[in-house]
MARDRENLO-690602 format. One record per residue: residue number from 1; y, z, x of N, C-alpha, C in turn. Coordinates in Angstrom, 3 decimals. Atoms other than C-alpha are relative to their C-alpha. Layout:
MARDRENLO-690602
num/n_c2/n_c3/n_c1/ca_c2/ca_c3/ca_c1/c_c2/c_c3/c_c1
NUM/Y/Z/X/Y/Z/X/Y/Z/X
...
***
This chain:
MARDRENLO-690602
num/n_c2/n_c3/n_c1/ca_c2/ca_c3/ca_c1/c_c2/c_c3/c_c1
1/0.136/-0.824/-1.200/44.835/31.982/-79.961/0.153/-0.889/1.243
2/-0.051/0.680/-0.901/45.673/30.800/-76.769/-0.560/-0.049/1.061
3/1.446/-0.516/-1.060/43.572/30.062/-73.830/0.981/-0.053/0.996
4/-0.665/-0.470/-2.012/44.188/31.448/-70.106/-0.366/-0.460/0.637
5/0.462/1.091/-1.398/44.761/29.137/-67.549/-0.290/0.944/0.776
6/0.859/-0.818/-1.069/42.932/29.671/-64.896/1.027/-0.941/1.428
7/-0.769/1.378/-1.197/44.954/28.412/-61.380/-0.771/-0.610/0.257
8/0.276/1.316/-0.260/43.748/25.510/-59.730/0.303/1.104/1.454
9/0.407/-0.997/-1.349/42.074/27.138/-56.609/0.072/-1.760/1.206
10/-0.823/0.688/-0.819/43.335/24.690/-53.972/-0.778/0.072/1.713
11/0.700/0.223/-0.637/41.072/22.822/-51.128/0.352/-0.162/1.497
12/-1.019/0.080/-1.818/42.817/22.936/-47.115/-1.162/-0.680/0.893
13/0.441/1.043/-0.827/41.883/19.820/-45.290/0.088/0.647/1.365
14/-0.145/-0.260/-1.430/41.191/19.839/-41.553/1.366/-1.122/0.214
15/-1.267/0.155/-0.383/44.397/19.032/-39.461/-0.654/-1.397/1.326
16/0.363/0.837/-0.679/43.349/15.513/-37.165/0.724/-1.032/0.251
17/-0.611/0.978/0.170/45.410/13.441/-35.929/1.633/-0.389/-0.436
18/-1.020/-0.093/1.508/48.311/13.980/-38.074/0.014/-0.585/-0.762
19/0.444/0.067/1.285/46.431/13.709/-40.832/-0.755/0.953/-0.550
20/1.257/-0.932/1.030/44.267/15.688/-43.234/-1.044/-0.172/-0.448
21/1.048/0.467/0.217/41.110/14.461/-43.346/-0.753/0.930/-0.289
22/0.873/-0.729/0.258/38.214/16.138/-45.069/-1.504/-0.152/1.046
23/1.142/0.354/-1.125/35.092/17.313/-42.958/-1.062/-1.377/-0.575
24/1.375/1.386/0.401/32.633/14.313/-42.524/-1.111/0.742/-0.576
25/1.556/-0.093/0.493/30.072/16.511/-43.228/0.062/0.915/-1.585
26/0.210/-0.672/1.387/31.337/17.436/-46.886/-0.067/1.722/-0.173
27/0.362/-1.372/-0.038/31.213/21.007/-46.474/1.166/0.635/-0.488
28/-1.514/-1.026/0.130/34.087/23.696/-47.441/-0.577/1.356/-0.348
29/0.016/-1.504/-0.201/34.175/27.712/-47.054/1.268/0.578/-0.733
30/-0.808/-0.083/0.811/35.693/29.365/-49.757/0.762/1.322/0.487
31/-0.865/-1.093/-0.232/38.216/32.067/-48.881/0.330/0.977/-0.925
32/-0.650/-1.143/0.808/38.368/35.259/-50.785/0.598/1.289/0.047
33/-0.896/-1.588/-0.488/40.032/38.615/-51.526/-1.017/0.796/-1.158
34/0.723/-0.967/0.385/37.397/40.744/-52.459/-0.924/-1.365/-1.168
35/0.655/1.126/0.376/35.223/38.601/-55.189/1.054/-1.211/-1.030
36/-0.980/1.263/0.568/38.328/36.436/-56.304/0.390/-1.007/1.092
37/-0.664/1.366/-1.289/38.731/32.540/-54.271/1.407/-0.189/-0.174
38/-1.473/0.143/-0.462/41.835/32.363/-53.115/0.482/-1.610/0.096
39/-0.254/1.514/0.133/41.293/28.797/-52.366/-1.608/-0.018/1.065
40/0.775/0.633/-0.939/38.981/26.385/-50.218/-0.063/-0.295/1.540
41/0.041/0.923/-1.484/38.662/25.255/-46.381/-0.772/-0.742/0.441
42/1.263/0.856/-1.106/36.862/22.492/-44.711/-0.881/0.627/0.840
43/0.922/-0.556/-1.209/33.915/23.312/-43.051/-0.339/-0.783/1.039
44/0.139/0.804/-1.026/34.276/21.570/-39.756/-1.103/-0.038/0.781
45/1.084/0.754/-1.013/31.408/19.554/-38.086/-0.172/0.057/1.731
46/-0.480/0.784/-1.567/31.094/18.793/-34.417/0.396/-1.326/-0.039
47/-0.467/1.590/-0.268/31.710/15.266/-35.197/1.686/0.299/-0.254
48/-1.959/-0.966/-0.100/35.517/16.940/-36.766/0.474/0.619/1.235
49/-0.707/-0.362/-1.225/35.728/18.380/-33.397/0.113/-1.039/0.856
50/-0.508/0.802/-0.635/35.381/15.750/-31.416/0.816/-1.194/-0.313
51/-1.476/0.917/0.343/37.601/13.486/-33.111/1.164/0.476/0.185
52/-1.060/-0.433/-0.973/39.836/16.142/-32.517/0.311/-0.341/1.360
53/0.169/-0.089/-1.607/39.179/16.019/-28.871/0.428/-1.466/0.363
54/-0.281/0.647/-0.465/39.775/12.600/-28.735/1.141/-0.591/-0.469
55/-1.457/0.072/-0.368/42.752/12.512/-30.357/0.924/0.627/0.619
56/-0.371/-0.277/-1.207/44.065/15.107/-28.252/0.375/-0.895/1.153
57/-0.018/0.400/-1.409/43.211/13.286/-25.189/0.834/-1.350/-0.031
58/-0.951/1.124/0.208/44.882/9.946/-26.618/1.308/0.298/-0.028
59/-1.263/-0.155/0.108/47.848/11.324/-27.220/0.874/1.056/0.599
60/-0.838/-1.203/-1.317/48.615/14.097/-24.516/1.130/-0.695/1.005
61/-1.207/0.453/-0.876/49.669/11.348/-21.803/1.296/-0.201/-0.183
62/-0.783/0.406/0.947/52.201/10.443/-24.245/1.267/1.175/0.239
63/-0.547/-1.023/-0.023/53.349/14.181/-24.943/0.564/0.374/1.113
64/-0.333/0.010/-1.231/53.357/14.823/-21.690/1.359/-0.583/0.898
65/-1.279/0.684/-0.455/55.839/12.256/-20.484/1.276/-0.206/-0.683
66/-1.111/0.007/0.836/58.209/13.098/-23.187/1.129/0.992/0.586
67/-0.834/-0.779/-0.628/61.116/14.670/-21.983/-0.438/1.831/-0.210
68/0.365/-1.534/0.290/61.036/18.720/-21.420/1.045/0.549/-1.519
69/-0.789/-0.306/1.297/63.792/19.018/-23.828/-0.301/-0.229/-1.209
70/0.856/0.911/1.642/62.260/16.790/-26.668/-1.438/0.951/-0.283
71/0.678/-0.754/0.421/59.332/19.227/-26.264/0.061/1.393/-0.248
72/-0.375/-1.436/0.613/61.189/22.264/-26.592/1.053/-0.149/-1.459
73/-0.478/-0.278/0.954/63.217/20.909/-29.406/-1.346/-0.343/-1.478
74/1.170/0.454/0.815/59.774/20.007/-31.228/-0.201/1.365/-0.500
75/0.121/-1.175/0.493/58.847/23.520/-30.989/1.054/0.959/-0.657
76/-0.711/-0.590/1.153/61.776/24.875/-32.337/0.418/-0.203/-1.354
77/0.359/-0.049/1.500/61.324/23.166/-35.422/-0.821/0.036/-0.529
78/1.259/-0.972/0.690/58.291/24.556/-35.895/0.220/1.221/0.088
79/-1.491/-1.142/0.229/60.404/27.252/-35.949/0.447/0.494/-1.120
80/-0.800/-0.055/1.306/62.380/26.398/-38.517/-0.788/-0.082/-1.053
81/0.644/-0.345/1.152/59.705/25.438/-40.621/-0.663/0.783/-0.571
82/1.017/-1.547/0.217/57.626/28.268/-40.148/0.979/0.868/-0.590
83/-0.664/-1.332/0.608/60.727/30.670/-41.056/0.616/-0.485/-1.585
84/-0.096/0.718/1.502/61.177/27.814/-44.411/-1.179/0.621/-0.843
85/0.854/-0.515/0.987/57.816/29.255/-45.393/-0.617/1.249/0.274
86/-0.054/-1.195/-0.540/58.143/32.908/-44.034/-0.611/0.984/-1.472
87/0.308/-1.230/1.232/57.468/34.584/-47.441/-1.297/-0.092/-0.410
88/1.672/-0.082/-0.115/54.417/32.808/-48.111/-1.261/0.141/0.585
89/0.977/-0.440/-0.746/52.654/32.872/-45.195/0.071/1.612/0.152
90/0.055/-1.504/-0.225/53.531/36.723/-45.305/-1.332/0.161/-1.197
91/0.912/-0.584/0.571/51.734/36.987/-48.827/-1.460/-0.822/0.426
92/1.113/0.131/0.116/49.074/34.755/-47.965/-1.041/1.126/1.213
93/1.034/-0.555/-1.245/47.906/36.800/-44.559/-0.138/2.170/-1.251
94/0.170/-1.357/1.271/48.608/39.961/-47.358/-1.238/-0.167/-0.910
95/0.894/0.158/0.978/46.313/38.416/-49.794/-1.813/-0.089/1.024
96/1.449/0.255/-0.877/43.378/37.750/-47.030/-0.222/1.004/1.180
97/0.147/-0.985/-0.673/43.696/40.730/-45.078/-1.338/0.447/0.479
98/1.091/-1.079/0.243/40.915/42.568/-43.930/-0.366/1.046/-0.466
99/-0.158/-0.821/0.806/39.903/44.948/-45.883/-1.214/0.855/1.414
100/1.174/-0.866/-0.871/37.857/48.493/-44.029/-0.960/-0.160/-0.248
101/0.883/0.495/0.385/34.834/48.281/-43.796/-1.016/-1.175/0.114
102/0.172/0.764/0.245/34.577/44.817/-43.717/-0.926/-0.666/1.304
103/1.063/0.091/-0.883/31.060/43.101/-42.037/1.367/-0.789/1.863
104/-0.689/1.003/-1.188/33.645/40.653/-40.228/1.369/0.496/1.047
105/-1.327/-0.699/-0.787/36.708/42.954/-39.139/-0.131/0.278/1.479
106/0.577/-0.191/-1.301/37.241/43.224/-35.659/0.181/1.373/0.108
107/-0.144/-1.215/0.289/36.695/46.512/-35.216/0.258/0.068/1.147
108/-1.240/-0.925/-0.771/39.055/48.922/-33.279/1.201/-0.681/0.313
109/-1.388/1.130/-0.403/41.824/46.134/-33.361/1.093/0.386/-1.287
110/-1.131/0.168/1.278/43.376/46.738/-36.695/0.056/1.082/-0.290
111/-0.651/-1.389/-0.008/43.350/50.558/-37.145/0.970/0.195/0.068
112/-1.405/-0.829/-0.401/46.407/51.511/-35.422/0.898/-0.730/-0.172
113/-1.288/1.137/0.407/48.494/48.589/-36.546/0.944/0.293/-0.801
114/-0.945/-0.214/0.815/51.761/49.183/-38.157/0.884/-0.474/-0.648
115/-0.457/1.373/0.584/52.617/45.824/-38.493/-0.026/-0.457/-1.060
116/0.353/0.771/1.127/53.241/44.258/-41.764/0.120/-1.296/0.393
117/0.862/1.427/-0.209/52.172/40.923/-42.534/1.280/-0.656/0.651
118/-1.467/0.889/-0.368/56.263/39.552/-42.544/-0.073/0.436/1.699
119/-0.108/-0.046/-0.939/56.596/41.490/-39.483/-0.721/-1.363/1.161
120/1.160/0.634/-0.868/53.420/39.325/-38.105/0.769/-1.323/0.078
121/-0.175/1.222/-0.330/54.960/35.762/-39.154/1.691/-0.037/0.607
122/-0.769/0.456/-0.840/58.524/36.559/-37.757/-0.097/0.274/1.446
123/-0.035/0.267/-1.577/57.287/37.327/-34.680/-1.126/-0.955/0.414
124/0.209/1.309/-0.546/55.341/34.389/-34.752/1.014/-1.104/-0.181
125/-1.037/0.498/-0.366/58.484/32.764/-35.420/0.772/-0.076/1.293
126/-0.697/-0.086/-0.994/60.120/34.148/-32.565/-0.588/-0.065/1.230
127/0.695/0.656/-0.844/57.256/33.068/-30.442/-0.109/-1.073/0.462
128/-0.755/1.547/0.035/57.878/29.255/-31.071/1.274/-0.446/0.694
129/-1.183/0.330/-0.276/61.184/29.691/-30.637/0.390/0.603/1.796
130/-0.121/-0.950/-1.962/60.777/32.054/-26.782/-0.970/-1.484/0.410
131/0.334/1.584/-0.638/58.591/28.648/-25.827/1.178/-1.198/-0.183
132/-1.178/1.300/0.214/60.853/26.174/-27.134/0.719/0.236/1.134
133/-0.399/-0.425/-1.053/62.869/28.356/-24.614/-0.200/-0.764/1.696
134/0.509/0.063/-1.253/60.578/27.609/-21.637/-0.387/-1.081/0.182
135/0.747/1.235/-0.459/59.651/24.218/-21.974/1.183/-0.965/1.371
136/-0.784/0.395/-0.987/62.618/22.952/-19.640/0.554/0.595/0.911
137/-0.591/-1.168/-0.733/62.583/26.356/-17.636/-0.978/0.426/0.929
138/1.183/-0.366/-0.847/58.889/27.076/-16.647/0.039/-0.573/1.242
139/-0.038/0.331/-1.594/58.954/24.756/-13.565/0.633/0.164/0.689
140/-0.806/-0.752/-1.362/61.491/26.414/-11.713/-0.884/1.240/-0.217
141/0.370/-1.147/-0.423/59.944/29.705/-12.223/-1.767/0.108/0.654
142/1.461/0.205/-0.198/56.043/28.133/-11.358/-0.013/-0.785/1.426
143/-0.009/0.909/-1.377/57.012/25.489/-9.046/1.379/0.712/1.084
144/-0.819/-0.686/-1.025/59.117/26.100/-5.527/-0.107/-0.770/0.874
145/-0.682/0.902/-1.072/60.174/24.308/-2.450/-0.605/0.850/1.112
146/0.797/-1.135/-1.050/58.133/25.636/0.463/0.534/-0.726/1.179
147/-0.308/-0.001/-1.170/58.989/25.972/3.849/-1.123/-0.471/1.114
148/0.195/0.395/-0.734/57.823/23.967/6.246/0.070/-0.239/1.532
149/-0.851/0.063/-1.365/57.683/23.168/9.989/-0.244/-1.818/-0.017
150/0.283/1.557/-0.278/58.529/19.498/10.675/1.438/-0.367/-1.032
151/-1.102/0.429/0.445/61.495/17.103/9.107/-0.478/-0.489/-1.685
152/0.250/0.807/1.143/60.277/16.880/5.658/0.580/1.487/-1.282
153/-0.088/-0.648/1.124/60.926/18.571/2.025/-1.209/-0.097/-0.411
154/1.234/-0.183/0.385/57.914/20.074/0.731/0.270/0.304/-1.682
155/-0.270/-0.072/1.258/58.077/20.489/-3.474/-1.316/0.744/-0.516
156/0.842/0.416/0.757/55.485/22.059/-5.522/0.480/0.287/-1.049
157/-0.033/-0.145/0.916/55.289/21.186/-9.193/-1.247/0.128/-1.043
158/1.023/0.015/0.950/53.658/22.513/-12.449/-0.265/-1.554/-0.784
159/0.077/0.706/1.362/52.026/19.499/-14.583/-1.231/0.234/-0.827
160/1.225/-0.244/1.136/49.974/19.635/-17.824/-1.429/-0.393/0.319
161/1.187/0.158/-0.944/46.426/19.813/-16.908/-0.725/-0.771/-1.407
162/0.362/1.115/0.849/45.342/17.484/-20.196/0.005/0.606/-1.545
163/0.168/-0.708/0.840/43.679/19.137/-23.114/-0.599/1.076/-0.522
164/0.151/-1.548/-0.037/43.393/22.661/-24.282/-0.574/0.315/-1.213
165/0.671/-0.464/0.795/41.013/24.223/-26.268/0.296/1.565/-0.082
166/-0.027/-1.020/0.565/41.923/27.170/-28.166/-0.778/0.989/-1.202
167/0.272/-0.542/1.073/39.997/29.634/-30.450/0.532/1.674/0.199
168/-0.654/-1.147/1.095/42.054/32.018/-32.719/-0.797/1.303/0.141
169/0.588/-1.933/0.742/41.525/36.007/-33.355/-0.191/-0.242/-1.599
170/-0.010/-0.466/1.834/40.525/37.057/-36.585/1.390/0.565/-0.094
171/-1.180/-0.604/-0.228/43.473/39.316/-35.992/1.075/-0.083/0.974
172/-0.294/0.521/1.146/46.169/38.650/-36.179/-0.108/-1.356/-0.260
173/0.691/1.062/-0.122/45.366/35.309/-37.603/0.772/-0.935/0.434
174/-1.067/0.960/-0.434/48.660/33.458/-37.609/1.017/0.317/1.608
175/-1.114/-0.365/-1.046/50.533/35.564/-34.391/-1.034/-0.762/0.903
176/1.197/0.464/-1.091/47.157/35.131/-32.544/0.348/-1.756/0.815
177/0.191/0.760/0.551/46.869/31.726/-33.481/1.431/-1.297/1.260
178/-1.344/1.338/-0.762/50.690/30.142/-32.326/0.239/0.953/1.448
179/-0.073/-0.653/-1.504/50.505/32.841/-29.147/-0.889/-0.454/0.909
180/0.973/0.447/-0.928/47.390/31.024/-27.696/0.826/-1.258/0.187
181/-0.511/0.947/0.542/49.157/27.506/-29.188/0.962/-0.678/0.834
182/-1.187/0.596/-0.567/52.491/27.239/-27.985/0.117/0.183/1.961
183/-0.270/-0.213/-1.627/52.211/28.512/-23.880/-0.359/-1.886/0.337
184/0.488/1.677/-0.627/50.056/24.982/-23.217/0.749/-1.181/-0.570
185/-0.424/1.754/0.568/51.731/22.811/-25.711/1.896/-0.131/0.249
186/-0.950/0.486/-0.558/55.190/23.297/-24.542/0.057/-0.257/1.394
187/-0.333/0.487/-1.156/54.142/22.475/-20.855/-0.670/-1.579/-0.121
188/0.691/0.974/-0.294/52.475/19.366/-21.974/-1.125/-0.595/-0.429
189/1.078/0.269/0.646/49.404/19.631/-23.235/-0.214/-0.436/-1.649
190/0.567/0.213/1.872/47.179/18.808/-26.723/-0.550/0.605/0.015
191/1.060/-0.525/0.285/45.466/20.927/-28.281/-1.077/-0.216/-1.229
192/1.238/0.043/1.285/42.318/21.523/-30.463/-0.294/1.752/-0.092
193/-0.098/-1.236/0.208/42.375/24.655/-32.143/-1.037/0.331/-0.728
194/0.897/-0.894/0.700/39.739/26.800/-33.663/0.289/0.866/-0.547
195/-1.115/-1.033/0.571/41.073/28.471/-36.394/-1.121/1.450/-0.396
196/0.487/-1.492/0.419/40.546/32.348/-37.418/-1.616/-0.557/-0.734
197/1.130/0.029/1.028/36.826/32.180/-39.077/0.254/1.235/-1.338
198/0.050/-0.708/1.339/37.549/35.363/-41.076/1.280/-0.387/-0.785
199/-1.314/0.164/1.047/41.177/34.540/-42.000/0.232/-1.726/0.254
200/-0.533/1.098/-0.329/41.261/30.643/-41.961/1.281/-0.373/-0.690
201/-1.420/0.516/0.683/43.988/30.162/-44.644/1.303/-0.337/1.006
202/-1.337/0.317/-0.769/46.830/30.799/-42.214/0.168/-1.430/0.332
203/-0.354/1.243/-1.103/46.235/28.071/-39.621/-0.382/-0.928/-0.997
204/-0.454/0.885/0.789/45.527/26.006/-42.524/1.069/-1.008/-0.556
205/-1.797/0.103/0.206/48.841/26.523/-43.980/1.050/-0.535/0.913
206/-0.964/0.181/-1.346/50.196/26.280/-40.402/0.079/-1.451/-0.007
207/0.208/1.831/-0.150/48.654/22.779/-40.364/1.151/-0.909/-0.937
208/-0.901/0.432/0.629/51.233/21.947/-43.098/1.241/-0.199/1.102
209/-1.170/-0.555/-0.874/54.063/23.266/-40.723/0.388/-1.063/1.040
210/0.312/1.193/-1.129/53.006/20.549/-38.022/0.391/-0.700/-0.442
211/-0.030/1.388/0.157/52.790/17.966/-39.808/1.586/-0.503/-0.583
212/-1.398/0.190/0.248/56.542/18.227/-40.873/1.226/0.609/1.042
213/-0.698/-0.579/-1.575/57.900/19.478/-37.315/0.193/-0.719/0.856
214/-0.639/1.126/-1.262/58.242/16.064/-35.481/-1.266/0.305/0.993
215/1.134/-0.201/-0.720/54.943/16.905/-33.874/-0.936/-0.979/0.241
216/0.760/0.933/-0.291/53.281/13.952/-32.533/-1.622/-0.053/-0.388
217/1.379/0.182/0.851/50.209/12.568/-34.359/-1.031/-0.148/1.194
218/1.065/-0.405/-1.142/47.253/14.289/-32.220/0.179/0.878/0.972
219/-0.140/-0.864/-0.835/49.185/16.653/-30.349/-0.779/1.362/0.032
220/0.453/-1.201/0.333/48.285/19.527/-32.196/-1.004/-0.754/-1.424
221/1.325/0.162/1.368/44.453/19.628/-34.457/-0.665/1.043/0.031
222/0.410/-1.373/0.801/43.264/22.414/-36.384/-1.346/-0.188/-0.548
223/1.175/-0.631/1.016/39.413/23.054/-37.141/0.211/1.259/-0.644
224/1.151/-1.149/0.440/38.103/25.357/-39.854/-1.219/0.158/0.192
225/1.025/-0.021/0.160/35.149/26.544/-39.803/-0.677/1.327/0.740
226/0.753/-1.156/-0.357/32.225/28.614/-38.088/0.051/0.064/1.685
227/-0.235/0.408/-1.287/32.612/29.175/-34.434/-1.711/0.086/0.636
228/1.279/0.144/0.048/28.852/29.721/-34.305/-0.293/-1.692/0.245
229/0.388/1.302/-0.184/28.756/25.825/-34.524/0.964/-0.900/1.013
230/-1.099/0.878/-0.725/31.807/24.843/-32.918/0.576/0.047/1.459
231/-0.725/-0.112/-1.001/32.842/26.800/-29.786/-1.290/-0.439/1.371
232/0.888/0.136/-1.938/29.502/25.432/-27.224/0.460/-1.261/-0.526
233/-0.287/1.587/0.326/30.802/21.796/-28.827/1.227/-0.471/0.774
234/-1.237/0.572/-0.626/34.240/22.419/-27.673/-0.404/0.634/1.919
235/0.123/-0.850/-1.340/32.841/24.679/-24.353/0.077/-1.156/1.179
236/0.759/1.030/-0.298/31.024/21.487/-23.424/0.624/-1.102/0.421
237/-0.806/1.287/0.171/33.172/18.726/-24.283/1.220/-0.419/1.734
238/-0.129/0.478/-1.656/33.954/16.857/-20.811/1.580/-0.816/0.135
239/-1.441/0.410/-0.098/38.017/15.581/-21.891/0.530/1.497/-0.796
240/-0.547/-1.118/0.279/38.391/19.365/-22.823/0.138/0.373/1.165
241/0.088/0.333/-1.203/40.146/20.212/-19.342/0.453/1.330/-0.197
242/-0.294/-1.939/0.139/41.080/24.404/-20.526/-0.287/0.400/-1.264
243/0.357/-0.703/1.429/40.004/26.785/-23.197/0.694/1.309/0.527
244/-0.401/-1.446/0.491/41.480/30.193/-24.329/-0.536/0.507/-1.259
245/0.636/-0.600/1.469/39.797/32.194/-26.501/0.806/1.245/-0.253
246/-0.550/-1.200/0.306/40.904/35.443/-27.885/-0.814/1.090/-0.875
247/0.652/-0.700/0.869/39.137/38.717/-29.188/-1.645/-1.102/-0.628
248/1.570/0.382/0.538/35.531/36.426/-29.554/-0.987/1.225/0.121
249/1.275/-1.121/-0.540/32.104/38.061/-29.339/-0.292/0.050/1.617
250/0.818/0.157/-1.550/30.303/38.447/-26.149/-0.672/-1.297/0.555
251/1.067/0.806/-0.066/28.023/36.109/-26.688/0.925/-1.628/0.058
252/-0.692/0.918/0.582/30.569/33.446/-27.719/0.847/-0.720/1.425
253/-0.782/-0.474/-0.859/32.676/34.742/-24.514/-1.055/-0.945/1.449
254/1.199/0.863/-1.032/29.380/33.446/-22.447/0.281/-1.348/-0.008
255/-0.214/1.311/-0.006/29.136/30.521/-23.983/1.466/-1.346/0.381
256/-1.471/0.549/-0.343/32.950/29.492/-23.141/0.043/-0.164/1.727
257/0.370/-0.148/-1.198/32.058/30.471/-19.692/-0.831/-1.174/0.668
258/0.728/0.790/-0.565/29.318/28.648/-18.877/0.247/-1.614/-0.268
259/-0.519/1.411/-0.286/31.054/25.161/-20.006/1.055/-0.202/0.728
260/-0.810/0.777/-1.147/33.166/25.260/-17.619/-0.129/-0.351/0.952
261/0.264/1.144/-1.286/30.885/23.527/-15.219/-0.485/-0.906/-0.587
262/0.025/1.418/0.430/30.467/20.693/-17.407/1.317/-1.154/0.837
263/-0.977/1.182/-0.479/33.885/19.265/-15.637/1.161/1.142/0.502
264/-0.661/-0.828/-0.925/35.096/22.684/-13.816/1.396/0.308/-0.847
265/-1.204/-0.696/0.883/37.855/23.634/-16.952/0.261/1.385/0.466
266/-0.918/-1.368/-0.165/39.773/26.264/-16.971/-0.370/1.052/-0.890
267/0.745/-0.722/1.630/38.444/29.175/-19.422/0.617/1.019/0.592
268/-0.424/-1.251/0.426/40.212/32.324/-20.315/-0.188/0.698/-1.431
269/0.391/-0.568/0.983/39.204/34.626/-22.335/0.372/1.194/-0.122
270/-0.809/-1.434/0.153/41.411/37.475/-23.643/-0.902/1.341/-0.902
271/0.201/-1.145/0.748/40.562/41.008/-25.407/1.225/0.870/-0.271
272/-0.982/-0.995/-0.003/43.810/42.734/-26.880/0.292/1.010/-1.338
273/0.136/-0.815/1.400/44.310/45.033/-29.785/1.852/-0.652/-0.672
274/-0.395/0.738/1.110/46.212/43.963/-32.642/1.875/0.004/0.597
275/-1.782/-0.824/-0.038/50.144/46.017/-31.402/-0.415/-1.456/1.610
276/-0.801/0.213/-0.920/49.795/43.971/-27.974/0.414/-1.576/-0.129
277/-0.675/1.197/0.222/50.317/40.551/-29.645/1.266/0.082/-0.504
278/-1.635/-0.258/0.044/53.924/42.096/-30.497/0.511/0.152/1.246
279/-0.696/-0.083/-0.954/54.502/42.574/-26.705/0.437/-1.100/0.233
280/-0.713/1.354/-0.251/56.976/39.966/-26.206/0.325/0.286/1.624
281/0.303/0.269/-1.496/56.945/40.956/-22.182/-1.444/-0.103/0.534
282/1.009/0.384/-0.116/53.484/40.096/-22.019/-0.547/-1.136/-0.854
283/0.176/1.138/0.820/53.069/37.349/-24.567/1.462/-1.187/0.161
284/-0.698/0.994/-0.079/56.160/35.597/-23.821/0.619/-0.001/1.481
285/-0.173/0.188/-1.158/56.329/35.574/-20.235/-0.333/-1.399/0.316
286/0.408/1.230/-1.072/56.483/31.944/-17.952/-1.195/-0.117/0.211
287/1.263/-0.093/-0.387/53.146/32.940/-16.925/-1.013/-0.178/-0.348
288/1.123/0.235/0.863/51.314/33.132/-20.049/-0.157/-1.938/0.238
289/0.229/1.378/-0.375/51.708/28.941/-19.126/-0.570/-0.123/0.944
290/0.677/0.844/-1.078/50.285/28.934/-15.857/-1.357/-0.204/0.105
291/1.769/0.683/0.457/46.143/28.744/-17.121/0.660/-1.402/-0.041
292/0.147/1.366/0.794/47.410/25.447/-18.674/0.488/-1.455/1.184
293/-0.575/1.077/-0.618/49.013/23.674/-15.631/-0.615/-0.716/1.206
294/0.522/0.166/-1.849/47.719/21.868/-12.126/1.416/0.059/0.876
295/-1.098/-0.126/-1.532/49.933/22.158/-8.806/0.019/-1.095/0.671
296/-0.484/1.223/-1.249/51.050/18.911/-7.128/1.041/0.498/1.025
297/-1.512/0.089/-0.696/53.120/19.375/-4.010/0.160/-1.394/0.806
298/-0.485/1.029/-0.802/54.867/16.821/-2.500/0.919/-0.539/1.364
299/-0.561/0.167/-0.924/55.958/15.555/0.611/1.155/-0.742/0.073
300/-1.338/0.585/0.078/59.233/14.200/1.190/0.513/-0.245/1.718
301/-0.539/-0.203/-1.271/60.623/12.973/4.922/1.575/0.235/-0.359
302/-1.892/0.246/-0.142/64.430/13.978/5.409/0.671/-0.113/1.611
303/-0.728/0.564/-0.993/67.139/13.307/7.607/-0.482/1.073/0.800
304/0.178/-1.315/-1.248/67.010/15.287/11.115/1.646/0.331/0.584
***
């Protein structure tokens, strides 16, 4: 008689650095679909966040001064790789769905959705790829040449305001996820991401995606975990210089708030239902970049 393998339920490191390091503090949150594990995730620490945070901040100036082009062709091969593993990230956000009912669902967001899962990751494909777009386009449409009285050229320009703290929707996990993601990191920035708590698999997976996209080691870092422990760590954190949250609690929504007089960040905090992360004239507008940037203008004397 023969015996039935059982798969090999499969453990998703945190994303640091560009590397995969397991949390320091030993922990992992098992991901299921109803009472079958799907697999594992790190349960990220605050000490995992701020190592994020400070590789971020090491390696933004860097990003930053890389050409605009080199950072829009970065993102479009996260692009490519994302649409290399288009089928699986479809079944995995299929397999981890929310189900009705469910204590953690955000409720009134996923009702009226008509979206399937594929739908979800090619238009997070084609989200990557509308930034990739804008990374050598946004500062004409942000910055402008102002009029002056006197013999000089006046300039102002957008630049990256350092590093950006993001936490994920439950829903959707992966559109959410590279729609907070990509506005800041093609003008410049690093981020530290806070992935979905109910659906972490995705940005897991995503973390793969990075790390084979030419994506500079520290640009982009991915916690799992509980945001209960993590989002007054990142609220707080004094080389975190913007946050975006998306669909949090109230309470969560506070706490994002009130660190931003630790060092006067930038905090936004969205609420949208599930259909308006498909509006691609509201999610892929120039604009969705301008939270992430500061305004230098500059003076210039010219001839008379």
């Amino acid at each position: 008689m023969s015996k039935q393998r059982l798969p090999v339920v499969k453990t998703y490191k945190l994303y640091i650095n560009g590397a995969f390091p397991r949390s320091e503090s030993g922990r992992s949150l098992a991901v299921k679909n109803g009472r079958q594990v799907l697999a594992q995730v790190s349960h990220g620490s605050r000490k995992d966040l701020r190592d994020a945070v400070e590789a971020a901040a090491a390696a933004q100036p860097k990003w930053a001064g890389a050409t605009a082009h080199n950072r829009g062709q970065v993102l479009y091969r996260m692009a490519e790789m994302l649409e290399g593993k288009r089928d699986e990230f479809a079944a995995i956000l299929e397999a981890t769905k929310r189900r009705p009912g469910s204590d953690r669902a955000t409720k009134g967001r996923t009702s009226s959705s008509k979206k399937s899962r594929l739908d979800e990751v090619e238009a997070a494909i084609d989200r990557l790829v509308c930034f990739a777009g804008w990374a050598d386009k946004y500062a004409q449409i942000l910055g402008c040449q102002n009029a002056v009285a006197g013999p000089y050229y006046n300039f102002t320009v957008p630049e990256p305001t350092g590093v950006v703290g993001v936490v994920a929707p439950d829903e959707p996990a992966l559109l959410g996820l590279i729609s907070l993601m990509a506005p800041p990191m093609c003008a410049g920035n690093a981020i530290v991401a806070i992935a979905s708590e109910a659906n972490p698999l995705a940005a897991a997976v995503f973390a793969e995606v990075c790390a084979t996209s030419d994506v500079p080691a520290g640009v982009i870092n991915i916690i799992t975990g509980q945001r209960d422990e993590l989002v007054e760590h990142l609220a707080n954190h004094r080389e975190v210089n913007a946050v975006v949250a998306a669909n949090v609690s109230k309470g969560h929504a506070a706490i994002l708030k009130l660190g931003a007089g630790e060092n006067v960040k930038r905090v936004s905090v969205w609420q949208r239902d599930t259909e308006a992360w498909y509006d691609a004239e509201m999610c892929e507008s120039p604009y969705a970049i301008e939270p992430f940037v500061e305004f230098k203008t500059i003076w210039h004397p010219s001839a008379v």
